[in-house]
DSSP file (Angstrom, degrees, kcal/mol; ACC not computed):
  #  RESIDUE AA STRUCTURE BP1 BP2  ACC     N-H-->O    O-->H-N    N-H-->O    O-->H-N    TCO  KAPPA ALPHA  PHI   PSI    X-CA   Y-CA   Z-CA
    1    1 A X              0   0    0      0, 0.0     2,-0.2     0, 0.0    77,-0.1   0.000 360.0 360.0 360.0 -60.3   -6.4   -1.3   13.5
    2    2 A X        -     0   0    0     75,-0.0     2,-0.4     2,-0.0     6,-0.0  -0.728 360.0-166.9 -98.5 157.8   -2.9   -1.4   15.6
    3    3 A X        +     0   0    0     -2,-0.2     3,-0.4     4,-0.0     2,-0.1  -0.945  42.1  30.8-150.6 137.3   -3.0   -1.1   18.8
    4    4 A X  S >  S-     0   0    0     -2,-0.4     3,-1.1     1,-0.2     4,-0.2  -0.376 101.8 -50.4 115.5 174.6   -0.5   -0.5   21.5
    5    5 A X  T 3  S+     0   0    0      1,-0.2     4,-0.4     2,-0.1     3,-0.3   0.729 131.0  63.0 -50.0 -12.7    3.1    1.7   21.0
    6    6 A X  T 3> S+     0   0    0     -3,-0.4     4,-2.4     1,-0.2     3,-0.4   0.675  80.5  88.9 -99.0  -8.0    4.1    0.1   18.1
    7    7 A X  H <> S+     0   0    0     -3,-1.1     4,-1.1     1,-0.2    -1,-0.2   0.852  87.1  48.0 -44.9 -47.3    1.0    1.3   16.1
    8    8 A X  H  > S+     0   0    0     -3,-0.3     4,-1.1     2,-0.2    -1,-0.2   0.814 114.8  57.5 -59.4 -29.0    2.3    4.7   14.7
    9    9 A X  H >> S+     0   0    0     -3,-0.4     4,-4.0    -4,-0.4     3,-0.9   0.993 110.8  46.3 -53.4 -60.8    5.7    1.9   13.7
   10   10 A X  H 3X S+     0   0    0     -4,-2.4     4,-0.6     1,-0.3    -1,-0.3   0.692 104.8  50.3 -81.3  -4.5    3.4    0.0   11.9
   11   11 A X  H 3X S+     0   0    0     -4,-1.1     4,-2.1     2,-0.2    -1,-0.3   0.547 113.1  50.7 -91.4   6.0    1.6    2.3   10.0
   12   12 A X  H <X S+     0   0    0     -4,-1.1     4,-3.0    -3,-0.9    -2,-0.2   0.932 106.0  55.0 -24.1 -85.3    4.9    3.6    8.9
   13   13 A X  H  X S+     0   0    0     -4,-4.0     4,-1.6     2,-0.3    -2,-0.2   0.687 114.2  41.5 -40.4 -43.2    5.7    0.1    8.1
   14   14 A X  H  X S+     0   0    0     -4,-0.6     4,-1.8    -5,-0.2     5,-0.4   0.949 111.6  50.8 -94.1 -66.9    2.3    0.1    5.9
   15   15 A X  H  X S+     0   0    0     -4,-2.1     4,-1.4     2,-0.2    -2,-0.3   0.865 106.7  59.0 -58.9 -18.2    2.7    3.6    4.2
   16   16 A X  H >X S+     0   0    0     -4,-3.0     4,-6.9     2,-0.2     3,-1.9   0.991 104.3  57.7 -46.6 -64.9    6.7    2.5    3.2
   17   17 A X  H 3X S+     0   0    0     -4,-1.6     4,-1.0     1,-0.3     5,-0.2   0.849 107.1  39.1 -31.2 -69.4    4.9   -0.1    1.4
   18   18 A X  H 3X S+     0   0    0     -4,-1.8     4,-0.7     2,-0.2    -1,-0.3   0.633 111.0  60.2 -68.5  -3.7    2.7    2.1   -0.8
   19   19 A X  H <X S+     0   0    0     -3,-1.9     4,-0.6    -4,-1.4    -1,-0.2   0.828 102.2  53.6 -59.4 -40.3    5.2    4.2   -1.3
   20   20 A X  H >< S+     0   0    0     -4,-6.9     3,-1.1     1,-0.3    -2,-0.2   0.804 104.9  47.0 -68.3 -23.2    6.8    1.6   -2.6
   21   21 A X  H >< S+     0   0    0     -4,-1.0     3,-0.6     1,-0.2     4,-0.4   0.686 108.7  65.9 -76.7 -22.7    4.5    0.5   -5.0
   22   22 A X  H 3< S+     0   0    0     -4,-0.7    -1,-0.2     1,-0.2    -2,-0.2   0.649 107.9  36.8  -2.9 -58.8    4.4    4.2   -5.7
   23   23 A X  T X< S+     0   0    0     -3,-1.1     3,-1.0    -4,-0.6    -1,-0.2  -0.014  85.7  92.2-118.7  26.7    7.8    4.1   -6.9
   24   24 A X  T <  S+     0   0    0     -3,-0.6     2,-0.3     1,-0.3    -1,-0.1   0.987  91.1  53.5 -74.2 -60.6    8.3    0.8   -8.8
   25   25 A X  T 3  S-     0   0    0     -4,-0.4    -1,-0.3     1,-0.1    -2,-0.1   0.139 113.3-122.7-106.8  13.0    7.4    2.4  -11.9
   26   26 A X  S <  S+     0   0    0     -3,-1.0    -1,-0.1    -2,-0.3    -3,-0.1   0.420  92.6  88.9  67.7  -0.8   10.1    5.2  -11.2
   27   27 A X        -     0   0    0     -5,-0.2    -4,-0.1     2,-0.0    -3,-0.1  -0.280  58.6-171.3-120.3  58.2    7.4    8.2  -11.4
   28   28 A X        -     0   0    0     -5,-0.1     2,-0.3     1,-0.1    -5,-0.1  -0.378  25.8-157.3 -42.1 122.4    5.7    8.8   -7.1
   29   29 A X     >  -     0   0    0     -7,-0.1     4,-2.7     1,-0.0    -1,-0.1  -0.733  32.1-123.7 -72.1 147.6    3.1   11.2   -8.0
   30   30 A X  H  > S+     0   0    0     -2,-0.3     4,-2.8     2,-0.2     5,-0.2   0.924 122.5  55.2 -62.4 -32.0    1.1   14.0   -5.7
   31   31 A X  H  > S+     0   0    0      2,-0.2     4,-1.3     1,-0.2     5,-0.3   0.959 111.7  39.9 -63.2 -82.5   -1.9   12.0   -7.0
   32   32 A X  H  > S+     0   0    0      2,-0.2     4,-1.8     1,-0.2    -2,-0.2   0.798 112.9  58.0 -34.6 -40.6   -0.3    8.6   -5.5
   33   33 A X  H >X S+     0   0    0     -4,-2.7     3,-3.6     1,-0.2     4,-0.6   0.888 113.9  37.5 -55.5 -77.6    0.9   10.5   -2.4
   34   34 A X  H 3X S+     0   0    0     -4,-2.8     4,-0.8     1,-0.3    -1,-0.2   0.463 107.0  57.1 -82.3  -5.5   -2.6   11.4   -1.7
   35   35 A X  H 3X S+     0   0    0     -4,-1.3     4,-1.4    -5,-0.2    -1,-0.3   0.699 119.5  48.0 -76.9 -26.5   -4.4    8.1   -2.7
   36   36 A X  H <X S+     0   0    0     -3,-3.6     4,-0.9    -4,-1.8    -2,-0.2   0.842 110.9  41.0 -83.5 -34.2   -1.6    7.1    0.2
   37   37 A X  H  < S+     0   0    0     -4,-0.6    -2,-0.2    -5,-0.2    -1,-0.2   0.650 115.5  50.2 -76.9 -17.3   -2.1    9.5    2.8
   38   38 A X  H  X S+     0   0    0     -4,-0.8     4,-1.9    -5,-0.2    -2,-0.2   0.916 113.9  50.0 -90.9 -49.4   -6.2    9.3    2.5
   39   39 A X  H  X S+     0   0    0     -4,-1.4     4,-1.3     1,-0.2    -2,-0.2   0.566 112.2  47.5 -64.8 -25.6   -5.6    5.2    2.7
   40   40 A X  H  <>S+     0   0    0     -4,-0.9     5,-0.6     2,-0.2     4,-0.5   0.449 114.8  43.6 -89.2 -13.5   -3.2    5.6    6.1
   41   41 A X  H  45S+     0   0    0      2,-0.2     4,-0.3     3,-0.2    -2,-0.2   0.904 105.2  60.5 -92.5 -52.5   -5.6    7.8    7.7
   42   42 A X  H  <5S+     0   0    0     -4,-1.9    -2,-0.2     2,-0.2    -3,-0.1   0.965 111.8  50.9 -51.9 -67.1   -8.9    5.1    6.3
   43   43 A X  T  <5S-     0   0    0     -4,-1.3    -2,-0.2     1,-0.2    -3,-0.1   0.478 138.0 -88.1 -59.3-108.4   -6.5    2.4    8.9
   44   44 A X  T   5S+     0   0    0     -4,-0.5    -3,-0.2     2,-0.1    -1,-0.2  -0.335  73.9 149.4 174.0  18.3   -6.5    4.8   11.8
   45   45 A X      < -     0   0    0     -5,-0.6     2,-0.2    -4,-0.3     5,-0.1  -0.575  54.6-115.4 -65.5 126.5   -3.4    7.4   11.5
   46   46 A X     >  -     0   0    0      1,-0.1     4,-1.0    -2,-0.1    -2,-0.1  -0.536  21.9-126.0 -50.4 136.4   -4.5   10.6   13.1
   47   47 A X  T  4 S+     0   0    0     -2,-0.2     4,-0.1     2,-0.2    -1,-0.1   0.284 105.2  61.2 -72.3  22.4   -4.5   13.1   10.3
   48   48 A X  T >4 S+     0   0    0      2,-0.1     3,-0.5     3,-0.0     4,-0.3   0.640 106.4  51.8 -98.5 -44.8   -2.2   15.6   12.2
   49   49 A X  T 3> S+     0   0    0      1,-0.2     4,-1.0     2,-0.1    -2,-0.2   0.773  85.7  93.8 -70.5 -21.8    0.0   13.0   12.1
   50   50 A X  H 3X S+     0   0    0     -4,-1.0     4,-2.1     2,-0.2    -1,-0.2   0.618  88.7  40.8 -13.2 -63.8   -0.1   12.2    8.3
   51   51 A X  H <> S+     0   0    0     -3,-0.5     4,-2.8     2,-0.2     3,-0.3   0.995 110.2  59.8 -85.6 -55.1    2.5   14.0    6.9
   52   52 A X  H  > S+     0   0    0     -4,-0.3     4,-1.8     1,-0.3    -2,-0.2   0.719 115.1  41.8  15.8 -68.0    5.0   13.1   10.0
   53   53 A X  H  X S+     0   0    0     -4,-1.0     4,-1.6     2,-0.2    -1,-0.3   0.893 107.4  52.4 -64.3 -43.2    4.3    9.8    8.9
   54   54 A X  H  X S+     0   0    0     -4,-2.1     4,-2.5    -3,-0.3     5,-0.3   0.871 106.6  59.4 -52.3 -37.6    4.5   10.0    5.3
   55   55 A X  H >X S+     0   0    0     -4,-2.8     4,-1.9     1,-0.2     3,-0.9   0.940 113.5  36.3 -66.3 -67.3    8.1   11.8    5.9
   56   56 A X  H 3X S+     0   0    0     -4,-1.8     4,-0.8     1,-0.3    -1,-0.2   0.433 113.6  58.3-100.4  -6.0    9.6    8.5    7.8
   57   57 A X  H 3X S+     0   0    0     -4,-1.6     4,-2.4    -3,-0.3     3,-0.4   0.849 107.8  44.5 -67.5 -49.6    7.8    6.1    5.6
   58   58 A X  H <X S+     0   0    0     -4,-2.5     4,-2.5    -3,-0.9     5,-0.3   0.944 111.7  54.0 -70.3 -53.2    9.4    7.6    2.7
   59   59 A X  H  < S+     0   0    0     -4,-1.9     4,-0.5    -5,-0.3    -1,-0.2   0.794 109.9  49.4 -32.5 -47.0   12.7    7.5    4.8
   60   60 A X  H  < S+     0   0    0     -4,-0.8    -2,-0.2    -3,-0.4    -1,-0.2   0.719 113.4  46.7 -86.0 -47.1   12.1    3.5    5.4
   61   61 A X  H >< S+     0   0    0     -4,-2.4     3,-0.7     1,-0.1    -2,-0.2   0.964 106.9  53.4 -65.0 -54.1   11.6    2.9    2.0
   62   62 A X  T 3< S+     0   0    0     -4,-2.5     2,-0.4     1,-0.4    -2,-0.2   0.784 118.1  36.9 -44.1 -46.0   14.4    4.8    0.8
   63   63 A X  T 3  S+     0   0    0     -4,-0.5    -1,-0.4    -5,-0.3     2,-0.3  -0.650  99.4  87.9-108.8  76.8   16.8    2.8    3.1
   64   64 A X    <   -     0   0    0     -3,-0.7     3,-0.1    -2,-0.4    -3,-0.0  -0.719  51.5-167.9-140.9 171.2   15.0   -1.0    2.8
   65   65 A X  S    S+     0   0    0      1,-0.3     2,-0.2    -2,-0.3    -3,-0.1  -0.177  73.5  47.6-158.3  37.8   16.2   -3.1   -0.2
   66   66 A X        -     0   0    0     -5,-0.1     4,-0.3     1,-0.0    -1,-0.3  -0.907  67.2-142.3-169.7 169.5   13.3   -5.5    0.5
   67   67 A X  S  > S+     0   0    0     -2,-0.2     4,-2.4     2,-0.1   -50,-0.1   0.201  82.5  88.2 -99.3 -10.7    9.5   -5.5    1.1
   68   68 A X  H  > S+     0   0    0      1,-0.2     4,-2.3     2,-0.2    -1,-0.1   0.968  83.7  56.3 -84.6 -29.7    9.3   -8.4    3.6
   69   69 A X  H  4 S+     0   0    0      1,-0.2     4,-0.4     2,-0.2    -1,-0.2   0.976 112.3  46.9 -53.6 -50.9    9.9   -5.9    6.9
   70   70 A X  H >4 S+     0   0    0     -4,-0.3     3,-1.0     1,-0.2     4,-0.3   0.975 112.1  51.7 -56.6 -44.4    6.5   -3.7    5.4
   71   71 A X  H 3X S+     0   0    0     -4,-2.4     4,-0.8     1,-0.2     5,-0.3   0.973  90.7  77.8 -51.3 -61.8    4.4   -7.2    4.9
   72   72 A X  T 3< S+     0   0    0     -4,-2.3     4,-0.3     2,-0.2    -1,-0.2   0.555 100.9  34.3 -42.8 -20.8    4.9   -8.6    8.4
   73   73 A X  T X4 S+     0   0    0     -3,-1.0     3,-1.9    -4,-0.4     4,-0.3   0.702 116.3  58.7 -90.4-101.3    2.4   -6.5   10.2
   74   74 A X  G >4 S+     0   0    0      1,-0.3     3,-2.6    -4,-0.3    -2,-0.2   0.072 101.0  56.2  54.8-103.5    0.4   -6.5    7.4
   75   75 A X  G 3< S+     0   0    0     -4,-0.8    -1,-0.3    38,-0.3    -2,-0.1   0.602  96.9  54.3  26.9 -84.7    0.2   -9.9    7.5
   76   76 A X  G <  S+     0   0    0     -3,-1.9    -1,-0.2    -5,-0.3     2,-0.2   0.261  87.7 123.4 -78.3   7.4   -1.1  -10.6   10.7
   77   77 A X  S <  S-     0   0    0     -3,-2.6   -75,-0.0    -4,-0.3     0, 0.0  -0.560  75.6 -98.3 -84.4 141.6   -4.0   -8.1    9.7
   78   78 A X     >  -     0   0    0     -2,-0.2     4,-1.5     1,-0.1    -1,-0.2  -0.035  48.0-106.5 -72.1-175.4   -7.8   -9.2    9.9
   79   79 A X  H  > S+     0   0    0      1,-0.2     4,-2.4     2,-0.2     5,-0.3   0.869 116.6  58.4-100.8 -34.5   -8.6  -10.1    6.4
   80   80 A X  H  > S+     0   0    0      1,-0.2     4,-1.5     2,-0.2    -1,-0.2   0.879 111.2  48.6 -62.2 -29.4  -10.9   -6.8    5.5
   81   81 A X  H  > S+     0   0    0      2,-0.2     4,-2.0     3,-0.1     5,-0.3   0.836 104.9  50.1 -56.8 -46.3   -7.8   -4.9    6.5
   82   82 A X  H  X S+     0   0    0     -4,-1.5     4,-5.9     2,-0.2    -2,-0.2   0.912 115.7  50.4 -58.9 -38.2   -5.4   -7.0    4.3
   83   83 A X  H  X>S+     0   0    0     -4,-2.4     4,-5.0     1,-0.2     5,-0.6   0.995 108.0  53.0 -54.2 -60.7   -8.5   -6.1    1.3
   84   84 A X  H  <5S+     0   0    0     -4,-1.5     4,-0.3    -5,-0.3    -1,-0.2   0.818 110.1  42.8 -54.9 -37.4   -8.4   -2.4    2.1
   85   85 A X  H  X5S+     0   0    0     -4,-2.0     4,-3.6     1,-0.2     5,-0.3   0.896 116.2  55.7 -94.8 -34.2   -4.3   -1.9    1.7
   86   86 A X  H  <5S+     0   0    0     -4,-5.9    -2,-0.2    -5,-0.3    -1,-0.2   0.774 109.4  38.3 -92.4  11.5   -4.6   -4.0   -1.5
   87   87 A X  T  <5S+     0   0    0     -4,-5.0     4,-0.3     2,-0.1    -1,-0.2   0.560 113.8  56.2 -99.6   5.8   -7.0   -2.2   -3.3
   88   88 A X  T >><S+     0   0    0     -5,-0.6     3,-3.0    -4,-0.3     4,-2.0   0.927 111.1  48.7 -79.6 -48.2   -5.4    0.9   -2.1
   89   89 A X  T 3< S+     0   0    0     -4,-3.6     4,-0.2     1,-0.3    -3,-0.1   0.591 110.1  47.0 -76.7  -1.0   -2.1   -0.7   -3.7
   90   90 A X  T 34 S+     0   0    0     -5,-0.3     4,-0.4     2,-0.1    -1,-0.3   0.438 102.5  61.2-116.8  16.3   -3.7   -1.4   -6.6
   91   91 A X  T <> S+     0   0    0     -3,-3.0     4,-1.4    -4,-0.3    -2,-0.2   0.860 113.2  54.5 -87.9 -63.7   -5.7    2.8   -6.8
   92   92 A X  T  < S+     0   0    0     -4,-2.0     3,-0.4     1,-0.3     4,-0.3   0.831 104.2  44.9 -80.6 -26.6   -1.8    3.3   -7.0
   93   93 A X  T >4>S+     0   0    0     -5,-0.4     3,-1.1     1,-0.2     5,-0.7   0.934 120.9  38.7 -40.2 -58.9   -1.0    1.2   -9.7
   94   94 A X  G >45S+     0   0    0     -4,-0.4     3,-2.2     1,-0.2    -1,-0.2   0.649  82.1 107.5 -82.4  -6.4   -3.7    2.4  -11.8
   95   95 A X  G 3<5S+     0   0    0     -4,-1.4    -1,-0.2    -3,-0.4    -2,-0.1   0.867  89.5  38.3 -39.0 -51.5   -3.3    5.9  -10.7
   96   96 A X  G < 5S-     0   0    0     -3,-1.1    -1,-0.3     2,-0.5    -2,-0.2   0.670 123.7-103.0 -94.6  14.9   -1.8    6.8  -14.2
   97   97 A X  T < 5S+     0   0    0     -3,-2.2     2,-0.2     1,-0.5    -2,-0.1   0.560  96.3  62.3 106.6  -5.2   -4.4    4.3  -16.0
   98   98 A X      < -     0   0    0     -5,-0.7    -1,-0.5    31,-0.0    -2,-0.5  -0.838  59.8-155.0-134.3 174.0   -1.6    1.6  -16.6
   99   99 A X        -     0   0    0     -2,-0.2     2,-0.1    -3,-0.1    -5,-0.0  -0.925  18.3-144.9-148.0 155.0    0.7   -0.8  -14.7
  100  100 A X     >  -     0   0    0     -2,-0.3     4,-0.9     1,-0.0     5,-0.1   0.146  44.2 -83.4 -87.8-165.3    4.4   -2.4  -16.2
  101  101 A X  H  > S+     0   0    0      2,-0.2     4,-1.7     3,-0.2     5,-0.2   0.553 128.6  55.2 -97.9 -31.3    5.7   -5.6  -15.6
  102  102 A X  H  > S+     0   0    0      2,-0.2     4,-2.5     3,-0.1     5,-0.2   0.949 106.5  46.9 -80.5 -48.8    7.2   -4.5  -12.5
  103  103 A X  H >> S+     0   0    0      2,-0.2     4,-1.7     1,-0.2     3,-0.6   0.995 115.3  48.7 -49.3 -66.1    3.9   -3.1  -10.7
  104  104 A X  H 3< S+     0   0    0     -4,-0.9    -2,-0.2     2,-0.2    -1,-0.2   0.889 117.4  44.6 -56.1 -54.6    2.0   -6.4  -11.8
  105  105 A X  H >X S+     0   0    0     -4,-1.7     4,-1.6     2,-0.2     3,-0.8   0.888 109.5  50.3 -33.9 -46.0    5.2   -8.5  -10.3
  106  106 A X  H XX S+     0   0    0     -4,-2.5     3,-2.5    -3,-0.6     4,-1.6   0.992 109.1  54.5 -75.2 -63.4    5.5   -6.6   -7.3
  107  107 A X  H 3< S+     0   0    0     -4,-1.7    -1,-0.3     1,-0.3    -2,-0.2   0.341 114.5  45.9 -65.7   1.0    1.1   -7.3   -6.7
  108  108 A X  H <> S+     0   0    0     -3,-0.8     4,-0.8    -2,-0.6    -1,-0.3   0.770 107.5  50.6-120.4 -23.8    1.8  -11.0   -7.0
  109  109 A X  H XX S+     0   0    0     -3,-2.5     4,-2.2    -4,-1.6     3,-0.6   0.873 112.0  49.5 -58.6 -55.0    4.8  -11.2   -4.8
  110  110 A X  H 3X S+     0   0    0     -4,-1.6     4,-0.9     1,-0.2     6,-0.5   0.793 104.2  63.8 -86.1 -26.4    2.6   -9.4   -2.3
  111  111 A X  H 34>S+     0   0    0      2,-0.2     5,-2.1     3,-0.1    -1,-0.2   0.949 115.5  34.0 -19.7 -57.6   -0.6  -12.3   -3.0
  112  112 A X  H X<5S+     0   0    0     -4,-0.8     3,-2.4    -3,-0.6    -2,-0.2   0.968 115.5  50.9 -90.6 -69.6    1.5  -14.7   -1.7
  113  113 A X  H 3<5S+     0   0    0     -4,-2.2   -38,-0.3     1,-0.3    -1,-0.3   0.275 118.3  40.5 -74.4  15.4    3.5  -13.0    0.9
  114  114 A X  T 3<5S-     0   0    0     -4,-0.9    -1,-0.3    -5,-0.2    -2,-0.2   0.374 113.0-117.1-126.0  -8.5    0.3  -11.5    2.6
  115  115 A X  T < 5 +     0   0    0     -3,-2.4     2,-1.5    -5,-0.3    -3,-0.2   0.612  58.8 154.7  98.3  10.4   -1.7  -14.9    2.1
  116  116 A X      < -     0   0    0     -5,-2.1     5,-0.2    -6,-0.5    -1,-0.1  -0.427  47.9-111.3 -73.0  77.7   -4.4  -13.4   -0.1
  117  117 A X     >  -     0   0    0     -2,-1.5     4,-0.8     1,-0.1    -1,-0.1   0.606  21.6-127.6  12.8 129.7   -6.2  -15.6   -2.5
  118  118 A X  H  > S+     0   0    0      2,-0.2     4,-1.1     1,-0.2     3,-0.2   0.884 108.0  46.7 -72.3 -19.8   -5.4  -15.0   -6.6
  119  119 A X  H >> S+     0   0    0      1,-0.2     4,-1.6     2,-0.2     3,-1.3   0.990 111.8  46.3 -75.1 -43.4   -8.9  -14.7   -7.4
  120  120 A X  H 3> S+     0   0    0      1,-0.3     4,-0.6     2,-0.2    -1,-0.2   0.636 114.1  46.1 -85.9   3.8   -9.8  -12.4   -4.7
  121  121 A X  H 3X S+     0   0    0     -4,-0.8     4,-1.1    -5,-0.2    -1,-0.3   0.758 113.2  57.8-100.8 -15.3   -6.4   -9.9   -5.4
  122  122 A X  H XX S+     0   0    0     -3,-1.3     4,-2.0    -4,-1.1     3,-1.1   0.995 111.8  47.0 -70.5 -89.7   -8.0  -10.6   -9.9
  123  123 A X  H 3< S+     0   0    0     -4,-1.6     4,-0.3     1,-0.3    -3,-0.2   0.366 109.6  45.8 -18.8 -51.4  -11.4   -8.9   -8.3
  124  124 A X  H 3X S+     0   0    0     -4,-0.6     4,-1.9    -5,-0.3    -1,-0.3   0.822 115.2  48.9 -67.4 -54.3  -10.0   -6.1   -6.6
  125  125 A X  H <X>S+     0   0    0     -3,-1.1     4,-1.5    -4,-1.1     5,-0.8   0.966 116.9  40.0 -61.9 -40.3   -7.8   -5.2   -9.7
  126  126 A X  H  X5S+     0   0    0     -4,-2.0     4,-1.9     2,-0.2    -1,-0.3   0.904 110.6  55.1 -73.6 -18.3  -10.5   -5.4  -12.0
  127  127 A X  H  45S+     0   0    0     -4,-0.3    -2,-0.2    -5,-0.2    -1,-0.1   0.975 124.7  33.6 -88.5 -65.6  -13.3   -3.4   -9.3
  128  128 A X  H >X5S+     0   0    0     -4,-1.9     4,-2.4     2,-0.2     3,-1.7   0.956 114.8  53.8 -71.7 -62.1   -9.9   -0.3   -9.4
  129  129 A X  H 3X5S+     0   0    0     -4,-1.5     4,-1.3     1,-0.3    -1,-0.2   0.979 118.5  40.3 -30.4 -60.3   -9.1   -1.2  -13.4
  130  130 A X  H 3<<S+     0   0    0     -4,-1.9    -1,-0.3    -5,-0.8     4,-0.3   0.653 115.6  48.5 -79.1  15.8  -13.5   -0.3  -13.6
  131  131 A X  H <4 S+     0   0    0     -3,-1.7    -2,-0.2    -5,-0.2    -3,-0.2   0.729 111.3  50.9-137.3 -10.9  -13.6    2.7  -11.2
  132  132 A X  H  < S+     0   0    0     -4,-2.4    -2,-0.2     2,-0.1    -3,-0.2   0.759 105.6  53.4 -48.2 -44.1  -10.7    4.4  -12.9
  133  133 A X     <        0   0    0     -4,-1.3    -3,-0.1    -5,-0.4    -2,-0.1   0.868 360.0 360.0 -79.1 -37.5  -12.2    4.0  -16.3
  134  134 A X              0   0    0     -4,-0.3    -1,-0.3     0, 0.0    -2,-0.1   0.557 360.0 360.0 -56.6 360.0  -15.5    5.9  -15.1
């Protein structure tokens, strides 16, 4: 998916992000961790490298106090890629079976600022919203 030195940066760059949606709702779960670590590996992180990452992701997040630094590779992501981190970021939403006002803010902010259609980001939550509920 990345290519180059800066990949291992940017999947960093991409697991801060689902951490962060992770932790909007104030509760990061082992469940979320691993719906995150399974989803950084899906983009091409070796899985020796997994935790490694997760550890400086969580670090990135920790010290950010905005979202746009995670988006910008993102971004620039073929469009089945762009699909793939937001139905992973909505498996973390729904993880406990709900999302707040803040989760559902944050997922509309991220429409826009990754260029994603509202119907097709509607589709994907209801396709995670039905394959939770099974």
């Amino acid at each position: 998916m990345f290519s180059g030195k800066n990949e291992k940066d940017n999947l960093i760059k991409v697991a801060a992000l689902l951490i962060h949606a992770a932790k909007i709702d104030e509760n990061y779960s082992t469940k979320e961790e691993k719906i995150i670590k399974s989803a950084i590996i899906e983009i091409g992180a070796n899985s020796q490298d997994i935790d490694l990452i997760i550890k400086n992701a969580e670090k990135l997040e920790n010290d950010s106090n905005q979202i746009l630094e995670f988006t910008k590779e993102i971004k620039n992501m073929n469009t089945e890629n762009k699909i793939k981190i937001v139905k992973t970021l909505w498996q973390i939403i729904y993880s406990n079976n709900e999302a707040d006002m803040y989760e559902t803010s944050l997922m509309r902010r991220l429409g826009g600022l990754l260029y994603i259609d509202n119907k097709i980001m509607g589709d994907i939550k209801e396709e995670v919203k039905k394959e939770n509920s099974q």
